[in-house]
N, C-alpha and C positions, 0 to 999 in steps of 0.2 A: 787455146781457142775458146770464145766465150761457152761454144755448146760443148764442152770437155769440162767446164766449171763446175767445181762438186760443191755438193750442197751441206759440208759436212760442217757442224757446230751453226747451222743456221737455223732460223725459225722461217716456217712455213705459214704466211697467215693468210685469212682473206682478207678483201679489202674492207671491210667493215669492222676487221678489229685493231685497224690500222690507227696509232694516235702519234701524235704530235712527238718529235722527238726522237724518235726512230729512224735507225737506219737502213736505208733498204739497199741491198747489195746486188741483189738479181730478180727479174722477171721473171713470166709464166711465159714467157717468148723473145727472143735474139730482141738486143739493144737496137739493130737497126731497123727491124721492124714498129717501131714505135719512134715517139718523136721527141723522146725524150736524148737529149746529145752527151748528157755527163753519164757515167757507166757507174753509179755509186750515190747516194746525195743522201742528207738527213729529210723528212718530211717536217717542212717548216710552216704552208701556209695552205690554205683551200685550194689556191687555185691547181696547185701541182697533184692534191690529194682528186680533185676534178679530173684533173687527165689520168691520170691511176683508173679510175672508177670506170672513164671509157675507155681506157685499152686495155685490161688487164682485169682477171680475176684474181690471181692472189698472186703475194710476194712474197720474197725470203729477205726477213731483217736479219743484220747481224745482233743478238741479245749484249754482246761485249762493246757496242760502240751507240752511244745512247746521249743527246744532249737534252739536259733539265730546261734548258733555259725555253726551249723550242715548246715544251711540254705545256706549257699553262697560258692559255688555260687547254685542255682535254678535247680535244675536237669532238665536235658532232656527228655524225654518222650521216653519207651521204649516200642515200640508198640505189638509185637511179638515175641517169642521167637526165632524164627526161620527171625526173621530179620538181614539182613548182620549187617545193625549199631551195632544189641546188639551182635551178635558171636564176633562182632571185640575187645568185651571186656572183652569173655570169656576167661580170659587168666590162670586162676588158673589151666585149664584143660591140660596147657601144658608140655609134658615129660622135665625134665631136659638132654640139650644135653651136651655132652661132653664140658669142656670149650676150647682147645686145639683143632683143628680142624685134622680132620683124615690124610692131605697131606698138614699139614704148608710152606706156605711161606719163603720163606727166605730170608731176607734184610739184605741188606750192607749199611754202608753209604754213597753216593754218593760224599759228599762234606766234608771236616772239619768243625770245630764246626765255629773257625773264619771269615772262609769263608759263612756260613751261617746266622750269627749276624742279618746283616741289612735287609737281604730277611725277617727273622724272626719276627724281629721288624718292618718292612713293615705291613707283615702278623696280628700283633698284632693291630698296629693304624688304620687297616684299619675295625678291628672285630668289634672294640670299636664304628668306626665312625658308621659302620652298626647298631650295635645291641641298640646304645642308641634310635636312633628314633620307633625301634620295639617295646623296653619297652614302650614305652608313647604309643604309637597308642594299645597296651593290654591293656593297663590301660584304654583309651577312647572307643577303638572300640570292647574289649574281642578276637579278632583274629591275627593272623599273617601272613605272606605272610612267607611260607617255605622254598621258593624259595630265597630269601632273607637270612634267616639260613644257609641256602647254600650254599651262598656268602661271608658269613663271616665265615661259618666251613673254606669251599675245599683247601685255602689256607696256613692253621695252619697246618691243614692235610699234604698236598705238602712238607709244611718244614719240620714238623717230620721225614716223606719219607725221603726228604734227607739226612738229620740228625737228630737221635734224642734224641740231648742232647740240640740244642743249641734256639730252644723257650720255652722250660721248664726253664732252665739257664734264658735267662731274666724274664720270668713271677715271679720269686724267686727273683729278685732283684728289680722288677718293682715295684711301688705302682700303682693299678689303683684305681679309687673316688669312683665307685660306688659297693658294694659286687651282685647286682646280675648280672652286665653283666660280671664283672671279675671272677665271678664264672662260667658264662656259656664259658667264652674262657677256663677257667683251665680245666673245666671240661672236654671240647673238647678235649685240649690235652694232660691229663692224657688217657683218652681214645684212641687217635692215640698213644700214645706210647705202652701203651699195646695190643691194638689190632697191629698193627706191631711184637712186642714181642711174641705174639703168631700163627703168622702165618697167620693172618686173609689177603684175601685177598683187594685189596685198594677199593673195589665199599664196603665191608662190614665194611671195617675202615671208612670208611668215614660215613653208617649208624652209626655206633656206637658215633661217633664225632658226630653228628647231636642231635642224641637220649640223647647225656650225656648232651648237650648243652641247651637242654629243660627241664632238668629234673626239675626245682625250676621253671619253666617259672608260675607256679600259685600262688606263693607268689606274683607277682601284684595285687591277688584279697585279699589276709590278709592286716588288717588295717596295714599301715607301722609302726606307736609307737608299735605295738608288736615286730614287727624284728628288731625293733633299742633299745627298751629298755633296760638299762642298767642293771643286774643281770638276775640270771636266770627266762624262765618265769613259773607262777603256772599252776595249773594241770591244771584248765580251760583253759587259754591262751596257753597249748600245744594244747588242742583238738581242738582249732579254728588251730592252725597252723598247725595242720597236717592234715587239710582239701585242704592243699594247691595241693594234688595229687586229689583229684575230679576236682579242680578247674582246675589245667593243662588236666584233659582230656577233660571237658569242650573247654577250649581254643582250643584243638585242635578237636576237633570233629569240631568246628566253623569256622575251618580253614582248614574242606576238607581233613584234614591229615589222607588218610587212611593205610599210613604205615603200616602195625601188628607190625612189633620189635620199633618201635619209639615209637607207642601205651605202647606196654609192659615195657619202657623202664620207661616213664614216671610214668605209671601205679605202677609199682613194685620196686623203687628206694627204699624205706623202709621196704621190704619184706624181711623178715631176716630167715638163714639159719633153727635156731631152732625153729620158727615158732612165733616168741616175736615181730617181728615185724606189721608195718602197710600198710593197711586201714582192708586188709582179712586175718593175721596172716598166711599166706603162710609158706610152709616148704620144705625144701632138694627139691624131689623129684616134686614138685611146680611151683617151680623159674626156668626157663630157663633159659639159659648163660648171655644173652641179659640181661637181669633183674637181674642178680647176678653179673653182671659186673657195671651195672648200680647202684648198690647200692656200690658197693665198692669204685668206683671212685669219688662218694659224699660225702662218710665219708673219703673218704681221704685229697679230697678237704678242707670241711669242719674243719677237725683236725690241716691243718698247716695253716688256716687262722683264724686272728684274728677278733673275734666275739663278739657283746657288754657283751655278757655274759660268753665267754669261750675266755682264751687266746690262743694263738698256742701255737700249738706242734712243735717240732723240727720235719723235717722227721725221723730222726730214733727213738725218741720216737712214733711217728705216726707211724712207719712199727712195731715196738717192742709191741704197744696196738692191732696193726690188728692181729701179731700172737699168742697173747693172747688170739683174740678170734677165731681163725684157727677152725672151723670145728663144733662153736656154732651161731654166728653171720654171718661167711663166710666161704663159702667151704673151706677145706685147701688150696687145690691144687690151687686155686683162689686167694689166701693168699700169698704164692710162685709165682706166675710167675707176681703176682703184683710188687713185693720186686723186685723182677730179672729183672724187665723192669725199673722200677725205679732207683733203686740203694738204698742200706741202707744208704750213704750219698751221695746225689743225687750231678749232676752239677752243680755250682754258689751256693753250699753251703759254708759255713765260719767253717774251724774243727782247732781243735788241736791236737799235736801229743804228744806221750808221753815223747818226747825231750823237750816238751815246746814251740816247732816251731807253729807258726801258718800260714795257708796258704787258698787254695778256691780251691775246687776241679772243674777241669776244664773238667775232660775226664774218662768215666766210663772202669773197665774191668771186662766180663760180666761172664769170668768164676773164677774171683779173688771180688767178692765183696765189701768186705773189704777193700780191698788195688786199690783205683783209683787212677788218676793222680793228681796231686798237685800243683799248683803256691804257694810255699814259701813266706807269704810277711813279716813275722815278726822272727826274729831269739829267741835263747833258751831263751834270758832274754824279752823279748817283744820288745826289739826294731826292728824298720822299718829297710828293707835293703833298700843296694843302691842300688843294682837289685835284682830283686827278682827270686826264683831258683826255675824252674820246674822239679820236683821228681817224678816217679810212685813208686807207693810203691807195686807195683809189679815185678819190676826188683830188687826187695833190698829182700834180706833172701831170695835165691831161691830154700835152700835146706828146703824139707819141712819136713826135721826129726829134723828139728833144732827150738826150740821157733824164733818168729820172735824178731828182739830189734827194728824195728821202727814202730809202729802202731797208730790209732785214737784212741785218747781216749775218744774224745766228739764232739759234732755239738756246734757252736756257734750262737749265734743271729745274723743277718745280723748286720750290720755295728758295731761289735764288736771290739775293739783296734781301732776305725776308721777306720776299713776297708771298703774299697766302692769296692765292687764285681762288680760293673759297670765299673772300671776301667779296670778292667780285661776279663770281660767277655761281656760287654756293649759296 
């Protein structure tokens, strides 16, 4: 019977010297008194170390059954229940709000895409010069200066505002060296273009850019031969990696960050619609906008870049896998106005028509999906023109009781036929 359960060869703690990695075998009170249902578990994440804290003074770990992997980074010490630190990570409690705000915004573009290039590409060289000295000083010092983040978001941001096709457009044809700080710019500005697309206003786009821009920032603390190694990794080596979201609120708890949606944003990047997801298997009604936007802008990120273990996706294979899981892994509705801010073939992508033509879609139209603008560089049989012809393929078939005869048939890889989308868009 569990009150017959001897305490012999265990450790007695309280909950304050409780970390990461430990396993705890017994309570200070019968297992059905608390709401805890598995009679045994390793302590893996905050939220479980939270319910400890309010039902329970101290535990018995076993010292002989201990996982490394659970351990890093060292938890924090959560003294109160009722302390601001630990509300600040209460966040499973929060309602889902609409994603679509109730009196959206409405943006025009300011500038053409052309016109906007080199502001863009300013904006990008200048993220990169920022953000690489941030990574190394996480890696040395566990913190950040946010302030800084901010420096290298508010400008990608700006561009987007202006326009927002034409830094998405180079980020697509750029290569940058390193995947996590080219992750945290994409990440930024998949985020200002959808928050833009939905109306959010600029002080909340610009949270959201901030918030999408940290969301990996604790994979500086996984050993890096995990994230570079080449095939997929085993079950083990996920569960050390997907500790990288304790470790990013670590980081920022360290760095004073007491944003709530940035907290959340980091927090719940893996928190998936039907409840499959990680650290707290969150669901629907769970995940807030902030955190449902935040995971969606990750897997998208993640799908069109190439990873040592996963090749890219085209984008519209990436938009055509997201609406696959429309309304199990992401809200529908969250699903659509991602697509719709995006494009199903976004800017500085490389397609083919069903003529055979191949060309670089230059220019989105937001109530014609399908059919954006087009610089023509390769004619029916693949040969290069002498100039090359810009088509919308929404001025072409305008009666719309008629089959269309000129459409995509596919996205191509970047520099396919030798096309350099830099020429054109760069």
């Amino acid at each position: 019977m569990e009150g017959m359960q001897s305490n012999q060869g265990l450790d007695k703690l309280p909950i304050e010297r409780l970390e990461f990695g430990m396993f705890v075998t017994k309570l200070d009170r019968p297992w059905l008194e608390t709401s805890f249902a598995i009679q045994g578990f390793y302590l893996r994440d905050k939220r479980t170390l939270k319910r400890l804290v309010t039902e329970c003074t101290f535990v018995y770990v076993d010292p002989l059954r201990y996982k490394s992997q659970y351990a890093m980074p060292k938890l924090r010490v959560v003294v109160a229940n009722d302390s601001p630190r630990a509300a600040r990570n209460n966040l499973s409690k929060t309602r889902l709000r609409h994603i679509t705000p109730d009196a959206p915004k409405v943006y025009e573009d300011q500038v053409e895409t052309n016109d906007e290039l080199v502001p863009a590409r300013t904006s990008i060289d200048d993220a990169v010069a920022i953000l690489e000295p941030i990574i190394k000083k996480i890696r040395t010092a566990g913190c950040l200066e946010i302030s800084q983040i901010e420096a290298a978001v508010t400008p990608l941001v700006e561009s987007v505002l202006r326009n927002k096709d034409a830094v998405a457009a180079l980020l697509r044809i750029r290569s940058l060296d390193d995947y996590t700080y080219s992750h945290c710019i994409s990440n930024a500005v998949w985020a200002a273009i959808l928050g833009r697309h939905l109306g959010y206003t600029v002080k909340q786009i610009n949270k959201l850019a901030m918030g999408c821009a940290l969301l990996d920032v604790g994979k500086v603390c996984i050993p890096q031969e995990l994230l570079i190694k080449p095939g997929p990794p085993t079950e083990t080596e996920w569960e050390i990696i997907r500790e990288h979201v304790a470790a990013g609120l670590v980081i920022l708890d360290a760095s004073s960050v007491t944003d709530r949606d940035l907290v959340t944003m980091v927090a719940m990047h893996h928190e998936r619609y039907d409840g499959s997801g990680y650290p707290n298997n969150l669901e629907g009604p769970s995940i807030p906008a902030y955190g449902q936007i935040a995971g969606i802008i990750d897997t998208y990120d993640a799908m069109i870049t190439e990873r040592p273990y996963a090749a890219a996706l085209s984008s519209y294979d990436a938009v055509n896998k997201l609406h696959r899981s429309a309304d199990v892994l992401f809200q529908k509705e969250l699903v659509e106005q991602l697509t719709q801010a995006i494009g199903v073939f976004p800017t500085g992508t490389v397609v083919e028509l069903n003529t055979g033509e191949v060309g670089i879609v230059t220019a989105q139209n937001a109530d014609r999906r399908l059919r954006p603008k087009i610089t023509l560089m390769l004619t029916e049989t693949k040969e290069p023109r002498v100039q090359p012809i810009i088509t919308d393929l929404k001025d072409l078939d305008t009666d719309h009781n008629k089959a269309p005869t000129v459409w995509i048939t596919k996205e191509l890889p970047q520099g396919a036929y030798g096309i350099d989308a830099a020429q054109i868009i760069g």
